[in-house]
Backbone as XML, in Angstrom:
<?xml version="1.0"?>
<chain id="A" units="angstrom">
  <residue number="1" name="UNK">
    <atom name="N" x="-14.538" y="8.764" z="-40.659"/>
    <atom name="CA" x="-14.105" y="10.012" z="-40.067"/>
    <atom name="C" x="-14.695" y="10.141" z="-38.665"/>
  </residue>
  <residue number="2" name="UNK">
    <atom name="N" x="-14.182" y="10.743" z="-37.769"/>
    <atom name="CA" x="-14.515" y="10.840" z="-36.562"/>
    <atom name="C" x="-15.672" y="12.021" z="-36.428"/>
  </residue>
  <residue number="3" name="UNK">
    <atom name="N" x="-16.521" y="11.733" z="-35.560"/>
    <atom name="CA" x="-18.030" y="12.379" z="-35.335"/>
    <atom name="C" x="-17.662" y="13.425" z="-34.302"/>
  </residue>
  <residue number="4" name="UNK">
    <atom name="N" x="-17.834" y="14.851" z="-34.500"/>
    <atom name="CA" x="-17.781" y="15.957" z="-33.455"/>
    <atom name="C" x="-18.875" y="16.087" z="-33.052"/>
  </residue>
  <residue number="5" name="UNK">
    <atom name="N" x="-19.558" y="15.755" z="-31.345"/>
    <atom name="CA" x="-20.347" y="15.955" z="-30.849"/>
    <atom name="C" x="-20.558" y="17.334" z="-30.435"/>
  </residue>
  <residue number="6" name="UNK">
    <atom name="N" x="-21.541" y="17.402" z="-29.888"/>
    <atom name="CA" x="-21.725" y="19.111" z="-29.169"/>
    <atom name="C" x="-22.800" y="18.937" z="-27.865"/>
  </residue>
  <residue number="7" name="UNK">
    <atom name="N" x="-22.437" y="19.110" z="-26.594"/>
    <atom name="CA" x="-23.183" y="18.717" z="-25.707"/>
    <atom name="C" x="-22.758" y="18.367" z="-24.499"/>
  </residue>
  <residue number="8" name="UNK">
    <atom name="N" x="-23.096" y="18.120" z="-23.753"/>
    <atom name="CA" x="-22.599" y="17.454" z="-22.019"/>
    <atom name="C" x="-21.779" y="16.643" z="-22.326"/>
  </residue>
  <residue number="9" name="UNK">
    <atom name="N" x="-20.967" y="17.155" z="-22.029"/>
    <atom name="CA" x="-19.625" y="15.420" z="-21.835"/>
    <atom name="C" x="-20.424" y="14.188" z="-20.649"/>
  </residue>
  <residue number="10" name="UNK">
    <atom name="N" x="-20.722" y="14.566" z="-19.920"/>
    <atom name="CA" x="-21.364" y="13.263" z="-18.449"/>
    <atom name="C" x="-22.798" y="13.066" z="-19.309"/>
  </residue>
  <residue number="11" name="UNK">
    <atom name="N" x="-22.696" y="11.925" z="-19.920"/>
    <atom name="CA" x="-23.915" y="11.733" z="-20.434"/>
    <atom name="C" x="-24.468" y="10.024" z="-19.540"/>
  </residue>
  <residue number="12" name="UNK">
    <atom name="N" x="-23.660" y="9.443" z="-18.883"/>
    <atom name="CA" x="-23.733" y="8.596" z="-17.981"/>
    <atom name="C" x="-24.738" y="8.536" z="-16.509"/>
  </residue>
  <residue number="13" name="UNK">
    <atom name="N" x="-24.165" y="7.694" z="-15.532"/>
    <atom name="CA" x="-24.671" y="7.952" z="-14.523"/>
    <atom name="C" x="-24.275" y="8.800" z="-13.321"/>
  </residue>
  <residue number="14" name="UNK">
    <atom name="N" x="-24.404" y="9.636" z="-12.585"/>
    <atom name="CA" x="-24.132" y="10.281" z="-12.149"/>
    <atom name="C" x="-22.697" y="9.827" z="-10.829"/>
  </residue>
  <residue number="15" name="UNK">
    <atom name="N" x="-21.952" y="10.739" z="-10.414"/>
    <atom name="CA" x="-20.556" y="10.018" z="-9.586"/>
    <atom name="C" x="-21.045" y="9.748" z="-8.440"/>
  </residue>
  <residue number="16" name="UNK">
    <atom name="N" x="-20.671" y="8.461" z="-8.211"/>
    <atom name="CA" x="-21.444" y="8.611" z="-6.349"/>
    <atom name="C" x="-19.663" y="8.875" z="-5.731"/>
  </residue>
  <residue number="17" name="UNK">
    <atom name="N" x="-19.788" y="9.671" z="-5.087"/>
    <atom name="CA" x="-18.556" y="10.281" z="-4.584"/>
    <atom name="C" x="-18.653" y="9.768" z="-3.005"/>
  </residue>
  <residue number="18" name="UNK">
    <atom name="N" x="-19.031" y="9.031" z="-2.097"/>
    <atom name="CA" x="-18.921" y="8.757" z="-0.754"/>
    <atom name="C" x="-18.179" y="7.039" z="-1.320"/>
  </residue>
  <residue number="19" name="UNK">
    <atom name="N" x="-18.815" y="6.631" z="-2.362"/>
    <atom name="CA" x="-18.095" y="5.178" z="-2.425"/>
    <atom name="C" x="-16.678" y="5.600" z="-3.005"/>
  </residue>
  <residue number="20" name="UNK">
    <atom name="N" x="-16.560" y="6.374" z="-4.360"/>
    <atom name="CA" x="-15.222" y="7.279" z="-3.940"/>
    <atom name="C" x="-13.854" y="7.269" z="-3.335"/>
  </residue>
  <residue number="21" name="UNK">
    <atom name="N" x="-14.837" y="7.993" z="-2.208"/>
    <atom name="CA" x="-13.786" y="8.437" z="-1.583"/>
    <atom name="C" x="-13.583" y="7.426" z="-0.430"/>
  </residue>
  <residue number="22" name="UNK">
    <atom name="N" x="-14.365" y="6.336" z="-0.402"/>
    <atom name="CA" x="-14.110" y="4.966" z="0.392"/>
    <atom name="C" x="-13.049" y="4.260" z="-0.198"/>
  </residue>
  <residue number="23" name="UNK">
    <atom name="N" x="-13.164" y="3.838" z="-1.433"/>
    <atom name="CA" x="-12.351" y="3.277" z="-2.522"/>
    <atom name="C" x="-10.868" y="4.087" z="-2.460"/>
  </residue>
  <residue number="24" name="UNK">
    <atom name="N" x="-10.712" y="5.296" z="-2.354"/>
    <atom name="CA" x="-9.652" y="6.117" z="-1.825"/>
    <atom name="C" x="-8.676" y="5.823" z="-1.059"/>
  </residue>
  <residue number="25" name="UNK">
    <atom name="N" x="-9.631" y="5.831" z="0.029"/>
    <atom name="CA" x="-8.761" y="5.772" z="1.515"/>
    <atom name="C" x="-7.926" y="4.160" z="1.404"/>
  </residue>
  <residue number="26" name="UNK">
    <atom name="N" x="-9.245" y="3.197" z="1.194"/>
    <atom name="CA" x="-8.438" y="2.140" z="0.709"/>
    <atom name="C" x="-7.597" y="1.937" z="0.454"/>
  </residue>
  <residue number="27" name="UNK">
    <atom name="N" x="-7.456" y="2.752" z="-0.510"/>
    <atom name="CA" x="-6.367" y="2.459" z="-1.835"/>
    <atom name="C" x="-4.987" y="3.225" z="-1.177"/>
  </residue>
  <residue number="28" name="UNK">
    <atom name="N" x="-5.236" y="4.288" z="0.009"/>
    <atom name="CA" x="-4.101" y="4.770" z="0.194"/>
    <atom name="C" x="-3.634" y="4.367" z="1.905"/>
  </residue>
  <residue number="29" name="UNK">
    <atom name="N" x="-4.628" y="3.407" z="2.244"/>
    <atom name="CA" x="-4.144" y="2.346" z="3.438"/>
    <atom name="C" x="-3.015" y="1.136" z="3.010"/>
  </residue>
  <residue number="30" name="UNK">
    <atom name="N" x="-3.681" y="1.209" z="1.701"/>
    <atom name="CA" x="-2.782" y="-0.433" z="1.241"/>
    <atom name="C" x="-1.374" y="0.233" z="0.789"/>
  </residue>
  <residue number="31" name="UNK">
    <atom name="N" x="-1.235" y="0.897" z="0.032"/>
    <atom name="CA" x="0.236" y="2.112" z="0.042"/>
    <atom name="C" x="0.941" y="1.747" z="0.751"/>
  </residue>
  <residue number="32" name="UNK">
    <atom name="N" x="0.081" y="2.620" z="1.901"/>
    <atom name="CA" x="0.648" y="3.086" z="3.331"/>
    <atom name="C" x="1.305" y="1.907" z="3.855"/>
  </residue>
  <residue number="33" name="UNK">
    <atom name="N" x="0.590" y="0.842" z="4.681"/>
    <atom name="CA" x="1.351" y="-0.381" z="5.070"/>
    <atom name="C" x="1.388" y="-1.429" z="4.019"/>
  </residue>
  <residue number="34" name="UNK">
    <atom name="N" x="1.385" y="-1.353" z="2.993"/>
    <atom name="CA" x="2.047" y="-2.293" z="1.797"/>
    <atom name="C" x="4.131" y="-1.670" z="1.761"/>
  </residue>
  <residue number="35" name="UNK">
    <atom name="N" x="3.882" y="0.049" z="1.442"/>
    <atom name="CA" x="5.245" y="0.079" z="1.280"/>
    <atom name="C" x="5.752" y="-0.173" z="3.138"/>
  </residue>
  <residue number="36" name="UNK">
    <atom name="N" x="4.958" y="-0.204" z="4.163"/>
    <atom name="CA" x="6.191" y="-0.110" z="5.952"/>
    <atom name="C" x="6.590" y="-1.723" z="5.305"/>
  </residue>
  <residue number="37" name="UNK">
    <atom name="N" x="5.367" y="-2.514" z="5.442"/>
    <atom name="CA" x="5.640" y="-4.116" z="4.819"/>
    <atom name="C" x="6.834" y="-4.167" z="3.608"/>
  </residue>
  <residue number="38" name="UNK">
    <atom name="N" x="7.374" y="-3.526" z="2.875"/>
    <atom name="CA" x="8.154" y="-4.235" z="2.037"/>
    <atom name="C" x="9.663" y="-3.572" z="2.781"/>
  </residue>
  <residue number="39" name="UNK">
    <atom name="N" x="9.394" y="-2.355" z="3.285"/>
    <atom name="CA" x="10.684" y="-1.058" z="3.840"/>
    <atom name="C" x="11.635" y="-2.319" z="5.063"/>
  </residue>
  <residue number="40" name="UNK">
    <atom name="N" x="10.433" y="-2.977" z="5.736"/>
    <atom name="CA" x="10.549" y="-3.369" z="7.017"/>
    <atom name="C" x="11.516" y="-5.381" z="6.440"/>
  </residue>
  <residue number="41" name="UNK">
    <atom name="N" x="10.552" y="-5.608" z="5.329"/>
    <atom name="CA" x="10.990" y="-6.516" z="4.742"/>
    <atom name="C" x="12.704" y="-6.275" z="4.321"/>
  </residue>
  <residue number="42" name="UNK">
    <atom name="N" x="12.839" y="-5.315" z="3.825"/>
    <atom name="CA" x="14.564" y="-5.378" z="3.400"/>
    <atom name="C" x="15.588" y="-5.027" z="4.346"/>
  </residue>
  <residue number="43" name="UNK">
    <atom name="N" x="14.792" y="-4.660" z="5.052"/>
    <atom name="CA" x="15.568" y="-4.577" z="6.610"/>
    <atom name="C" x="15.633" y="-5.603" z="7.418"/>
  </residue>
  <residue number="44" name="UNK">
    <atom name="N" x="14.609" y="-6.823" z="7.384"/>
    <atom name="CA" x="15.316" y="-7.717" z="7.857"/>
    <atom name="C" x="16.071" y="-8.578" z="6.808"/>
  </residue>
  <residue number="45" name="UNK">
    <atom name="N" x="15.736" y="-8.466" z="5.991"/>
    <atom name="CA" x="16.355" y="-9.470" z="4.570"/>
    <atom name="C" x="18.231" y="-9.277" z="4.848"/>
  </residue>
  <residue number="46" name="UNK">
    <atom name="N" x="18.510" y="-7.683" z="4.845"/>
    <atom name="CA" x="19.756" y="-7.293" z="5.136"/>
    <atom name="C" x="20.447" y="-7.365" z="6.361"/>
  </residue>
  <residue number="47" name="UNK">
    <atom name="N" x="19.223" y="-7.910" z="7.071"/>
    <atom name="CA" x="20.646" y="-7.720" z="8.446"/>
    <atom name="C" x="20.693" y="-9.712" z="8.551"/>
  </residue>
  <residue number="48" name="UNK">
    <atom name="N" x="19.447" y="-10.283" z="7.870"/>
    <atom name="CA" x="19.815" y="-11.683" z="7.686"/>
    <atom name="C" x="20.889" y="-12.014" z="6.925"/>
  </residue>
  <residue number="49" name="UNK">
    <atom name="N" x="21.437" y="-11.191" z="5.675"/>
    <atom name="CA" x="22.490" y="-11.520" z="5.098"/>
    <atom name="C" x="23.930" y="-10.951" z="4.737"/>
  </residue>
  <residue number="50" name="UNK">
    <atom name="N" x="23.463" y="-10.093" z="5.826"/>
    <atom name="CA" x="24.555" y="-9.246" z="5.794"/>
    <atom name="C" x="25.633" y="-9.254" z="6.961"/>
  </residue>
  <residue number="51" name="UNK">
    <atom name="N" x="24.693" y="-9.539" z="8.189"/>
    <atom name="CA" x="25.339" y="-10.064" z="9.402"/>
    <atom name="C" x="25.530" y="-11.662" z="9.918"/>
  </residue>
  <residue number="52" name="UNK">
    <atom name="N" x="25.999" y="-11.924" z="10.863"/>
    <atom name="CA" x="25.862" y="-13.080" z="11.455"/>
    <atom name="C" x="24.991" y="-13.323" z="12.544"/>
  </residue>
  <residue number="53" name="UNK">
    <atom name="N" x="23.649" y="-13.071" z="12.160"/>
    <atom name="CA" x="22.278" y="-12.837" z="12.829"/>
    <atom name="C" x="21.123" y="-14.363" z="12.753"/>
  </residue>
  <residue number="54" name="UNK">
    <atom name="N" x="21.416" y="-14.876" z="11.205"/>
    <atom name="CA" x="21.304" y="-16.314" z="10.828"/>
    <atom name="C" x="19.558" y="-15.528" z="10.070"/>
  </residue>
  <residue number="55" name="UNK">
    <atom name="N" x="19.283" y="-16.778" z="9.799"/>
    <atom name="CA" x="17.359" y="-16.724" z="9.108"/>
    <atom name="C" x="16.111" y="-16.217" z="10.476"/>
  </residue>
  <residue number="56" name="UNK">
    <atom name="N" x="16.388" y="-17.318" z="11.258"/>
    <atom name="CA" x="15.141" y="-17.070" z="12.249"/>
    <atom name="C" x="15.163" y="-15.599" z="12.968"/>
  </residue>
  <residue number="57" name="UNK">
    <atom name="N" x="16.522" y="-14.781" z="13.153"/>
    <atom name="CA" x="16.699" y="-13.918" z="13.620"/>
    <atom name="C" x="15.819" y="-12.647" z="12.739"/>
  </residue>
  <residue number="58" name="UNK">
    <atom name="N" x="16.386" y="-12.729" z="11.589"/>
    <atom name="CA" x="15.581" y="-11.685" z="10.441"/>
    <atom name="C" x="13.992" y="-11.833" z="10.243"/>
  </residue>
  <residue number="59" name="UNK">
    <atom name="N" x="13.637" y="-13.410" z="10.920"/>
    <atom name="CA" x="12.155" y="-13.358" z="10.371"/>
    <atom name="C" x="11.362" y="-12.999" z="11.626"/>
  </residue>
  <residue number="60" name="UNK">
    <atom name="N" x="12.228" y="-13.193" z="13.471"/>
    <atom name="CA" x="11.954" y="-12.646" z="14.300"/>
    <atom name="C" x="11.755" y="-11.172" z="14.564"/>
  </residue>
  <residue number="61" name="UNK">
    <atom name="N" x="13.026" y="-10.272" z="13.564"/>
    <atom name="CA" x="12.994" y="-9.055" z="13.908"/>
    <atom name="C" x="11.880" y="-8.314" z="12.625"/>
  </residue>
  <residue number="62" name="UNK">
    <atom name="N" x="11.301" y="-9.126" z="11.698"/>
    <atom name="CA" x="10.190" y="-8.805" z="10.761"/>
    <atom name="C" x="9.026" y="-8.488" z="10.934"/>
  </residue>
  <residue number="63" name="UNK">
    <atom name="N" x="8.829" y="-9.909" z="11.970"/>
    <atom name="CA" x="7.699" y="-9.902" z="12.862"/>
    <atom name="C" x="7.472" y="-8.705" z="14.214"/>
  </residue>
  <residue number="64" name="UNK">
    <atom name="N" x="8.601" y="-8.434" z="14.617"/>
    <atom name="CA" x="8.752" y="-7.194" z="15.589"/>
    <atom name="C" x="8.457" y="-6.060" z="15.079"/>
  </residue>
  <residue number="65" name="UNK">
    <atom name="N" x="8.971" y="-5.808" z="13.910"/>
    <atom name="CA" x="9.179" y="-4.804" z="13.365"/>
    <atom name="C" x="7.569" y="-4.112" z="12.513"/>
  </residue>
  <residue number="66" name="UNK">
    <atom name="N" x="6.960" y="-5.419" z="11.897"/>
    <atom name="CA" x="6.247" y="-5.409" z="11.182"/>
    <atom name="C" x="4.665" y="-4.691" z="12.338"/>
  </residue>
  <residue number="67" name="UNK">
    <atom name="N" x="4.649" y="-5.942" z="13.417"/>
    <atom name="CA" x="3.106" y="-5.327" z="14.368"/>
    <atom name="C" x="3.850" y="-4.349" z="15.159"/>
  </residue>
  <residue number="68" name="UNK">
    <atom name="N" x="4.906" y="-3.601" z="15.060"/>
    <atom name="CA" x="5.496" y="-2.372" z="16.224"/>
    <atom name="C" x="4.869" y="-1.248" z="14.633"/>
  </residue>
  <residue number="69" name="UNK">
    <atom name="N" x="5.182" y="-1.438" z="13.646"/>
    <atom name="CA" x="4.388" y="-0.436" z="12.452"/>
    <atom name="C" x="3.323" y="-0.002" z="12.529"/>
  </residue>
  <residue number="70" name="UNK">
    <atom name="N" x="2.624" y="-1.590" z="12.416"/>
    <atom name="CA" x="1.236" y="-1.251" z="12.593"/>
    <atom name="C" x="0.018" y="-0.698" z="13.734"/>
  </residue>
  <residue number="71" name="UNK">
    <atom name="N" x="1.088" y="-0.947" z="14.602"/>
    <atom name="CA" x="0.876" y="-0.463" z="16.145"/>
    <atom name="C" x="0.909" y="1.103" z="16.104"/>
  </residue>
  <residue number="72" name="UNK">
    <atom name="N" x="2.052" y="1.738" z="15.257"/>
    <atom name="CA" x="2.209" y="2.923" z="15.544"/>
    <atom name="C" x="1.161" y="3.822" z="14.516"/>
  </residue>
  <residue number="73" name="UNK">
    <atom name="N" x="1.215" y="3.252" z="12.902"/>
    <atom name="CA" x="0.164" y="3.552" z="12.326"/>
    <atom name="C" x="-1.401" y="3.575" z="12.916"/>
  </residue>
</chain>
């Protein structure tokens, strides 16, 4: 049968909240230019196969596209 305690739930170590909220930002940098990186990716994917633009053109305008992102971020 399951044991009903009575007492502090945080019986652990205490939160260090500055590593946190480091781990955070992180986590919402990689988001951030993970999704421009994939947005920027199907945009050239589509105009490589959708137009008569050819391969090197789409991986040229990826590369444009991709450090003009990160530039603006």
């Amino acid at each position: 049968m399951a044991e009903h305690k009575s007492g502090p739930v945080e019986l652990g170590a205490p939160m260090d909240y500055k590593e946190h909220e480091k781990s955070y930002d992180l986590f919402i940098k990689g988001a951030k230019y993970g999704t421009m990186i994939i947005v920027f990716l199907m945009i050239s994917m589509a105009v490589g196969f959708f137009t008569s633009a050819g391969f090197l053109f789409s991986v040229l305008l990826f590369i444009i596209l991709s450090v003009g992102g990160i530039l603006l971020f």
